[in-house]
C-alpha positions as CSV (number, residue, x, y, z in Angstrom):
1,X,114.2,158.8,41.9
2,X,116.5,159.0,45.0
3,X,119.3,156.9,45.7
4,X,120.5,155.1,48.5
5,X,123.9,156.5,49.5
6,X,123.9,155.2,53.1
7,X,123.5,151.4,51.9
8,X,125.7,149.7,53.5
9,X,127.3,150.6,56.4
10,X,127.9,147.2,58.0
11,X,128.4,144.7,55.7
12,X,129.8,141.5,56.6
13,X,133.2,140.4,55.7
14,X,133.1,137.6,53.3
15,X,134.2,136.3,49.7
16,X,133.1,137.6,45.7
17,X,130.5,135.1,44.1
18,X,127.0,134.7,45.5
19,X,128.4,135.4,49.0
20,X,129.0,138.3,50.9
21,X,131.0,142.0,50.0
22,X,133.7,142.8,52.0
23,X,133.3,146.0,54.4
24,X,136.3,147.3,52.0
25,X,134.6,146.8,49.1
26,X,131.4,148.1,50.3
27,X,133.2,151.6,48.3
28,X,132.7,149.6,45.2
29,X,129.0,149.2,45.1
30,X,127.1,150.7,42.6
31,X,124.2,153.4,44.1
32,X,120.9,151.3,44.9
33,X,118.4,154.1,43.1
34,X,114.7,153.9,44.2
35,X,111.6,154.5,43.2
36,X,108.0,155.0,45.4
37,X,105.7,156.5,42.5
38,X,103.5,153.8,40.8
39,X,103.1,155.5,37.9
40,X,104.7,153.9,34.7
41,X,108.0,155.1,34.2
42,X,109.4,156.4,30.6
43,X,111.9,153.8,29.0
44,X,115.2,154.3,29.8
45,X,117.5,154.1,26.7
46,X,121.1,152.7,27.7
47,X,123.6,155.4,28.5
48,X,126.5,152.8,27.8
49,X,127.1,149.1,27.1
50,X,125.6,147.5,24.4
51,X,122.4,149.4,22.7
52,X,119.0,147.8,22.9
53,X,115.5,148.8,22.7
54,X,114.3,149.6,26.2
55,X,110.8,148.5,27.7
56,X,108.4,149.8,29.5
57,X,106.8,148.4,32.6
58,X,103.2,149.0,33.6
59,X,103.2,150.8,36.7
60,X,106.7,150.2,37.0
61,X,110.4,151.3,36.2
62,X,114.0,149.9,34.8
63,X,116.6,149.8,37.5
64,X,119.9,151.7,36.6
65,X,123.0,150.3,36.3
66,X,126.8,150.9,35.4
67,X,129.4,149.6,32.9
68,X,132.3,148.7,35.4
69,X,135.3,147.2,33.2
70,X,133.0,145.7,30.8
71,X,130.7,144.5,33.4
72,X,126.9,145.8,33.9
73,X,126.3,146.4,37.2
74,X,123.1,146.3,39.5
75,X,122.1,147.3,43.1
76,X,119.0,145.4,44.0
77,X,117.6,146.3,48.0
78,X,115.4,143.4,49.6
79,X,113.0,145.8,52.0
80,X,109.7,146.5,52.8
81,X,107.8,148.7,51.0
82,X,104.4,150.7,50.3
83,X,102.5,149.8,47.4
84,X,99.9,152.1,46.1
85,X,97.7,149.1,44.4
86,X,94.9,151.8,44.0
87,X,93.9,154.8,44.3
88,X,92.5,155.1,48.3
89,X,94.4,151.3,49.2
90,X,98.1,151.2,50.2
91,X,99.4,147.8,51.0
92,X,102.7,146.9,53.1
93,X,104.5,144.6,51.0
94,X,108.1,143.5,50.9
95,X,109.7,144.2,47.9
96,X,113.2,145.9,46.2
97,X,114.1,149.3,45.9
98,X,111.1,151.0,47.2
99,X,108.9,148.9,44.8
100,X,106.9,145.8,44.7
101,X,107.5,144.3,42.2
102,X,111.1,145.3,42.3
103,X,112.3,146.9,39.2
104,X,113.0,145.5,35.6
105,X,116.5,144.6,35.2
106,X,117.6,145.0,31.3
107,X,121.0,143.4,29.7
108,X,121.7,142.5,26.6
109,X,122.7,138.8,25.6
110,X,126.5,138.6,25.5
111,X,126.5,140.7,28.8
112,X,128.3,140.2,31.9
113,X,126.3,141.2,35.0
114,X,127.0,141.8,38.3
115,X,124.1,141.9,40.6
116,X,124.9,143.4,44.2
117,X,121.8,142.1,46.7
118,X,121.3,143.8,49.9
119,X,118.9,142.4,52.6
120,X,117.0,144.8,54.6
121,X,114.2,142.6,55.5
122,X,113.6,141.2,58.7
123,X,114.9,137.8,57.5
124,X,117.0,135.6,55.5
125,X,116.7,135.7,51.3
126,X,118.4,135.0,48.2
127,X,117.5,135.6,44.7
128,X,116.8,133.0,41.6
129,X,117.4,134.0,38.5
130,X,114.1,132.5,36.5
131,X,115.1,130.9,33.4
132,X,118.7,131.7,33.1
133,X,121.3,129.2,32.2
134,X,123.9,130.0,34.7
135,X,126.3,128.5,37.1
136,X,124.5,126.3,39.6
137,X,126.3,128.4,42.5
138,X,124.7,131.5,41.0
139,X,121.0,129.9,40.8
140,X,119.9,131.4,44.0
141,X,118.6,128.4,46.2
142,X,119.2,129.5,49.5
143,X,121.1,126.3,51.0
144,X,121.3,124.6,47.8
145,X,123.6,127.0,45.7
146,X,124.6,129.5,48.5
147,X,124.2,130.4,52.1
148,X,121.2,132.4,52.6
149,X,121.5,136.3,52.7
150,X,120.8,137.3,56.3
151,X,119.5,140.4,57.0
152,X,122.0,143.4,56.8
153,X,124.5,141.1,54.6
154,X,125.0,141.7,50.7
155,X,125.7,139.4,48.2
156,X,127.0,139.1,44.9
157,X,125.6,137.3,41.9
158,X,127.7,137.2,38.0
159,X,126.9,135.2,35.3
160,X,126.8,136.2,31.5
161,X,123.3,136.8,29.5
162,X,123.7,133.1,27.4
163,X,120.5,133.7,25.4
164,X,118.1,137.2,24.8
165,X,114.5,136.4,26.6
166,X,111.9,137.3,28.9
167,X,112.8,136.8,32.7
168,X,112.0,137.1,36.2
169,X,113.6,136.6,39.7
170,X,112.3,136.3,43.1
171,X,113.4,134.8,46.4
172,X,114.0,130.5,47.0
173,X,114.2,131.2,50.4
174,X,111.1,131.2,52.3
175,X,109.3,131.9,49.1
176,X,105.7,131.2,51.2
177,X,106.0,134.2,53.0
178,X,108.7,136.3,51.0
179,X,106.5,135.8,47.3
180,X,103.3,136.4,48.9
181,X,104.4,139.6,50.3
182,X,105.2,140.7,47.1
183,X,108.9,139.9,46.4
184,X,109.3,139.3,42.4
185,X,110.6,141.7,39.8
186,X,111.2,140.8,35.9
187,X,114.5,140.8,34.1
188,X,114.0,141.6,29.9
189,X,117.7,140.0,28.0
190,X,118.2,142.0,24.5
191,X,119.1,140.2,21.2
192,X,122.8,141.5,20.7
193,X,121.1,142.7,17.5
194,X,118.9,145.7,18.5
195,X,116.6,144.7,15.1
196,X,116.2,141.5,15.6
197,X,112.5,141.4,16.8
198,X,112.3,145.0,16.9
199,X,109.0,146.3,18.1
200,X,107.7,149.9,18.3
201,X,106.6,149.5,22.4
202,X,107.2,146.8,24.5
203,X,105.4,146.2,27.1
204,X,106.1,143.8,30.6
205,X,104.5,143.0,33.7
206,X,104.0,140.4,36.2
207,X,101.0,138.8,37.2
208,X,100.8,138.6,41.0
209,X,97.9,138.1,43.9
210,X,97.2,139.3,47.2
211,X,94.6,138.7,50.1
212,X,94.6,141.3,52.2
213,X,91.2,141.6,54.3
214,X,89.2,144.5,54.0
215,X,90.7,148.0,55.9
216,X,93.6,146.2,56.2
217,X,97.3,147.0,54.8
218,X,99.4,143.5,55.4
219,X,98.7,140.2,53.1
220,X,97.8,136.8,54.5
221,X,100.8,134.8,53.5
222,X,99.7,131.0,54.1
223,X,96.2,131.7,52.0
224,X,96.9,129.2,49.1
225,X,94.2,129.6,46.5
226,X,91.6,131.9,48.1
227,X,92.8,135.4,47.3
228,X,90.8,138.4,46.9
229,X,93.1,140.7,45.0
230,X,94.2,139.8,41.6
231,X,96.9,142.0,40.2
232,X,99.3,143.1,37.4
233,X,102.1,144.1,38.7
234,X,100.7,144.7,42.6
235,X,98.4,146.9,41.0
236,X,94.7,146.7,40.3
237,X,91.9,148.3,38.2
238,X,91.4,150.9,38.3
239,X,94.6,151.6,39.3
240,X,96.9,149.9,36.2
241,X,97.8,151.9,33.7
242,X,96.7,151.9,30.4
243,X,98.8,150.2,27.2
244,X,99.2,153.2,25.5
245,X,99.7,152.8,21.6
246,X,100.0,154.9,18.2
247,X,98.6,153.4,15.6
248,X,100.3,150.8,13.3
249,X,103.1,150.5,15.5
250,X,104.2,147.0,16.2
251,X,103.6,145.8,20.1
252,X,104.8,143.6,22.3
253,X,103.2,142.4,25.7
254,X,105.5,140.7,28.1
255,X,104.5,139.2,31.3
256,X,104.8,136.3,33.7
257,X,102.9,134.8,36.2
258,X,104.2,134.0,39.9
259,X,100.2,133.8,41.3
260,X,98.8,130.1,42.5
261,X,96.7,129.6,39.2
262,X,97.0,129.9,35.7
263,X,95.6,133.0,33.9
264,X,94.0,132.8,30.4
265,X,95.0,136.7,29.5
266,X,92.2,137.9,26.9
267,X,92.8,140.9,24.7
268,X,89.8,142.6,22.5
269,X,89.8,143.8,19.2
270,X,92.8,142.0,17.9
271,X,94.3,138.4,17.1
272,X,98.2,138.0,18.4
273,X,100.9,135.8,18.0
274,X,102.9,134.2,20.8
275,X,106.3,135.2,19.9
276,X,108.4,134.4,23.4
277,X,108.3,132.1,26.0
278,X,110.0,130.6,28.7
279,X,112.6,128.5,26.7
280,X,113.2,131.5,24.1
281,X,112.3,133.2,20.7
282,X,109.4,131.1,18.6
283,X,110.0,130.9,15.1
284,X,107.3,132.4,12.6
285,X,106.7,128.7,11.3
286,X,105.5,127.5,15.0
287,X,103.4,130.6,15.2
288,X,99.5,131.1,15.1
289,X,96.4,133.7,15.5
290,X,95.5,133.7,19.0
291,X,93.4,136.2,21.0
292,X,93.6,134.7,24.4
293,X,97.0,133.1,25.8
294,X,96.6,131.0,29.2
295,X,100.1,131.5,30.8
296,X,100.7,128.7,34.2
297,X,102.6,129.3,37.5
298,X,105.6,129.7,36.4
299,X,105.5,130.6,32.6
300,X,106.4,133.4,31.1
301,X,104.9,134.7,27.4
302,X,105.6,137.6,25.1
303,X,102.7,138.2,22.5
304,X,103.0,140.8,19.3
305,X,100.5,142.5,17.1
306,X,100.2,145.2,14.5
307,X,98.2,148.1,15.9
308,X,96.4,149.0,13.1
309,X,92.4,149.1,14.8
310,X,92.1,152.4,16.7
311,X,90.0,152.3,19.3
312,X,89.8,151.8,23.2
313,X,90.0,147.9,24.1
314,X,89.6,145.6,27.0
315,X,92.9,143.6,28.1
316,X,92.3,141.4,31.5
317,X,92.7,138.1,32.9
318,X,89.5,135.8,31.8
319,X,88.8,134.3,34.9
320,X,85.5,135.9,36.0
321,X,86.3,136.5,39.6
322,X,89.9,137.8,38.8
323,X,88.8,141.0,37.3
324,X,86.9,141.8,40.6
325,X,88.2,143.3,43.7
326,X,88.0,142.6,47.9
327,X,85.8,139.8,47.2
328,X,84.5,137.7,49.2
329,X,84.3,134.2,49.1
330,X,81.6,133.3,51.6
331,X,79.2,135.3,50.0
332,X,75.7,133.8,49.6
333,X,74.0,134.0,46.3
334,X,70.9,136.5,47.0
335,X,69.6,136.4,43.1
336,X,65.8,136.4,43.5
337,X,65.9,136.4,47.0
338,X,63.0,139.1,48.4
339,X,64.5,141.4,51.1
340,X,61.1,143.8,51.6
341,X,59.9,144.4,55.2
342,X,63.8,142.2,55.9
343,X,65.9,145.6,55.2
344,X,63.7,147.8,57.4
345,X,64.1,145.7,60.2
346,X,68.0,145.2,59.6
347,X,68.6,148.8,58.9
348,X,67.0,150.2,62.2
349,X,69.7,148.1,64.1
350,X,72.7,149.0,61.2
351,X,71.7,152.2,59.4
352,X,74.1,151.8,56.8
353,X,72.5,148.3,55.5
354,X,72.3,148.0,51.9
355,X,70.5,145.2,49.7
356,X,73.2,143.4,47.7
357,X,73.0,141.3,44.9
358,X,69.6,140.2,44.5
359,X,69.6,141.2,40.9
360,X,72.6,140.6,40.9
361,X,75.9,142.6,41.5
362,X,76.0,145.5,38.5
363,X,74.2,147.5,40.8
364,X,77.1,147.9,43.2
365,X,79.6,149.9,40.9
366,X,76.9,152.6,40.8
367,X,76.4,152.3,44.5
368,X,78.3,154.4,46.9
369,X,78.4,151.6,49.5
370,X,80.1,152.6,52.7
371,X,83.8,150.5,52.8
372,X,86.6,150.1,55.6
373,X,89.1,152.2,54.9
374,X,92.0,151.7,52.9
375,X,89.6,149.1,50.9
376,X,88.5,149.2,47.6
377,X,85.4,148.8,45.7
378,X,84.7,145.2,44.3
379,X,83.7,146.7,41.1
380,X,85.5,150.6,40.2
381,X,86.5,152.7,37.1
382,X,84.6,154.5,35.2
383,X,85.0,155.3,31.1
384,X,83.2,157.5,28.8
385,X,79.8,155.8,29.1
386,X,79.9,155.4,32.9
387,X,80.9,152.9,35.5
388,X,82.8,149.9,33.5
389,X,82.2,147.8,36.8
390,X,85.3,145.5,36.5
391,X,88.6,145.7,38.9
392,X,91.5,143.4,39.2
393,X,93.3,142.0,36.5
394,X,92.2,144.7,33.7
395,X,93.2,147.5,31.8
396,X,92.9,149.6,28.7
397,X,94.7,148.9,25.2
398,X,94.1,152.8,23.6
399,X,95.8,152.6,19.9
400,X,95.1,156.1,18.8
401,X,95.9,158.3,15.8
402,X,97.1,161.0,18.1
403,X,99.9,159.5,20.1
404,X,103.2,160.5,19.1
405,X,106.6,158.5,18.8
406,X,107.8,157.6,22.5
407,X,104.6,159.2,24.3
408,X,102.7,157.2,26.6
409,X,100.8,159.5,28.9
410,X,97.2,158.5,28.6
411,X,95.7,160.5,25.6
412,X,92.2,160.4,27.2
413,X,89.2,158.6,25.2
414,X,88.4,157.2,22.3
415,X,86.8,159.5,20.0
416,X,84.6,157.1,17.9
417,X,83.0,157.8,14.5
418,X,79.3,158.8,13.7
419,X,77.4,155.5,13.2
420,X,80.2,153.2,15.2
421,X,78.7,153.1,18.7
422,X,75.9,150.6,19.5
423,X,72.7,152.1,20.8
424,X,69.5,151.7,22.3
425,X,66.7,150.2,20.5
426,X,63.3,152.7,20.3
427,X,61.2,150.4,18.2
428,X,58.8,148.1,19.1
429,X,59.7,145.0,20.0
430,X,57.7,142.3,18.6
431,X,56.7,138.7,20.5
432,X,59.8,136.4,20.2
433,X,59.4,133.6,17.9
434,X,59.7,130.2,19.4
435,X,61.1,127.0,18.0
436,X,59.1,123.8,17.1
437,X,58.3,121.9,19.8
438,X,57.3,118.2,19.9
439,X,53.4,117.7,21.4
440,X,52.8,114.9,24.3
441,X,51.0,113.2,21.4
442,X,53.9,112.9,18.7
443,X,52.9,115.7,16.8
444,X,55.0,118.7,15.9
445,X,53.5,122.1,17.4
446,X,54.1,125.2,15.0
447,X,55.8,128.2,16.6
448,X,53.5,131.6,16.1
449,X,55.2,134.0,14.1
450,X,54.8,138.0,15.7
451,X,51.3,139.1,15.0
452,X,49.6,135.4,16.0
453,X,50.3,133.7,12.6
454,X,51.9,130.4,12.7
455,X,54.7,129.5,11.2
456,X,58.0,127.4,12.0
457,X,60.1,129.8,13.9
458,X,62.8,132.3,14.1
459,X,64.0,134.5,11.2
């Protein structure tokens, strides 16, 4: 991480509140830091204020902060940025601090924050603070609750952490263009007791979506509904980062969703309880056993479990064409459709002419199809039985035995026992027996069993 020492050079005069820093007390501001590596950051225990239990954000980082005369204090930097959203595909977002989303800001309820904004972006902004009871002139509505943030200015936003909670903030100021590029970041409020809801790892995100056209680098920022990149945390499979877990600790998984749609988030192996949402903490009589949790535009949901089933399992978004990639949506359907003697003819005009999807479209994650670059494959990744053919919104839960305390590098694998992998059948495989089925005349006709004997059906 570097930091920003050059910030602000030519800030405007103006007044303390959400409202411009002084040129004078541009000396005052806290360092911006920044951060361009997509990989998920270790958690950052707190090197003053109040303790809490730090998170960790998938393919993400905690922004630092100082105690300033019992205030926490925050530089946040509205710019454009590179993502890395894959490995080979680099989009130009706009985002904070050399990120998109912008970093996780953590306080701890009872805190007093200070939040210094800085706009580098080619445009006006402001900040809303999602889900926070605050002062109406600190909400962040540009011409509502404040003037708008013009480029080169800095603002200042304080308020006091009223409740601990899961949070996030983006822009209300041209929020078409400004969200779609990317501008969003999550904010994670402590209990002022550190074990009250304690958890082993804890986990956020943000659920966001993109449509950038293929070997192109800049989203489409009026598409409404149609997009072709569905992401956690601007990034998608194969490049998000695995939930990594030791087993029997106690998880939580944090995230919100700022997308166009609602997302029914599906974990495997495991049932979950919702145990935070928008409004707060849910009480362990309001809880139940869930295993998928549809979270809408907006929302914002914490789930916990005990990790006590080792193993390698599928987390993703359980909307079929949300764990795909580059999509696109005027595709014909070509199941069954005969292209012999048709594929010769095309490829002697294009060379590089491939069949697609007449059996459908498993095929392609084995294909090395030619792509434009900076373009990734609808369907990538690859685990320990070969390709897993799914993109987008999905990842890996690994809860393994070998993971120590506060380690969450990927530990490789699953290892599985003898006799707990499913496998190919080398028998024979017998005619299938078919229900009873009424006869034109009234009469019921008898289903043959394998081997040409009747009988009345299935086993």
């Amino acid at each position: 991480m570097t930091s920003r020492r050059h910030f602000l050079q030519s800030a405007a005069v103006g007044v303390l509140g959400a409202a411009a820093v002084s040129r004078a007390g541009a000396a005052s501001l806290p360092e911006a830091a920044t951060q361009a590596s997509a990989a998920t950051q270790l958690p950052r225990p707190p090197a003053s204020g109040r303790p809490y239990n730090p998170v960790v954000t998938l393919n993400g980082w905690s922004l630092p902060f100082r105690m300033n005369n019992g205030v926490k204090e925050f530089h946040l930097v509205a710019e454009p940025v590179v993502r890395e959203m894959a490995p080979g595909m680099k989009a130009h977002l706009w985002g904070y601090n050399g990120q998109s989303p912008g970093p996780t800001l953590e306080a701890v309820e009872g805190d007093r924050v200070r939040i210094f904004v800085t706009n580098k972006l080619p445009e006006a902004t402001s900040i809303h603070w999602h889900g926070f009871l605050l002062p109406a002139g600190m909400d962040g509505v540009s011409g509502l609750n404040q003037p708008p943030i013009k480029p080169g200015k800095t603002f200042v936003y304080e308020f006091d952490m009223k409740k601990s909670g899961t949070f996030m903030y983006h822009p209300h100021a041209d929020e078409m263009t400004q969200m779609a590029m990317g501008m969003m970041g999550f904010f994670v409020v402590h209990p002022r007791n550190p074990n009250f809801m304690k958890v082993d790892r804890d986990f956020v995100f943000l659920l966001n979506a993109f449509d950038i056209e293929p070997g192109s680098a800049t989203p489409k920022i009026a598409t409404m509904l149609d997009f072709n990149l569905w992401c956690w945390n601007s990034r998608i499979f194969p490049g998000i980062d695995p939930f990594v877990v030791r087993k029997n600790d106690r998880v939580r998984i944090r995230f919100g969703n700022l997308t166009m749609t609602n997302h029914p988030i599906h974990m495997h192996g495991y049932d979950f309880e919702v145990t935070c949402t928008d409004g707060g903490w849910v009480p362990k009589s309001a809880r139940w056993p869930e295993v998928s949790i549809d979270v809408a535009v907006g929302q914002m949901r914490a789930f916990e479990f005990d990790a006590i089933y080792p193993g390698d399992w599928a987390i993703h978004c359980h909307k079929s064409h949300h764990t795909m990639n580059a999509m696109g949506h005027d595709v014909p359907t070509m199941i069954g459709v005969d292209h012999r003697g048709v594929v010769e003819k095309i490829q002697k005009l294009v060379p590089d002419y491939m069949v697609m999807g007449e059996r459908g479209m498993y095929d392609m994650k084995e294909m090395e199809m030619p792509i434009p670059d900076n373009t990734v494959p609808m369907m990538t990744g690859t685990g320990p039985f070969g390709p897993i053919g799914m993109g987008g919104m999905f990842t890996v839960l690994k809860v393994h035995d070998d993971v120590k305390p506060g380690d969450y590098r990927d530990p490789g694998w699953y290892k599985h026992p003898p006799g707990t992998v499913a496998y190919e059948y080398q028998g024979v495989l017998p005619e299938p027996a078919r229900a009873a089925q009424p006869s034109a005349t009234g009469t019921t006709l008898k289903a043959r069993k394998p081997g040409g004997a009747s009988g009345h059906g299935g086993h």
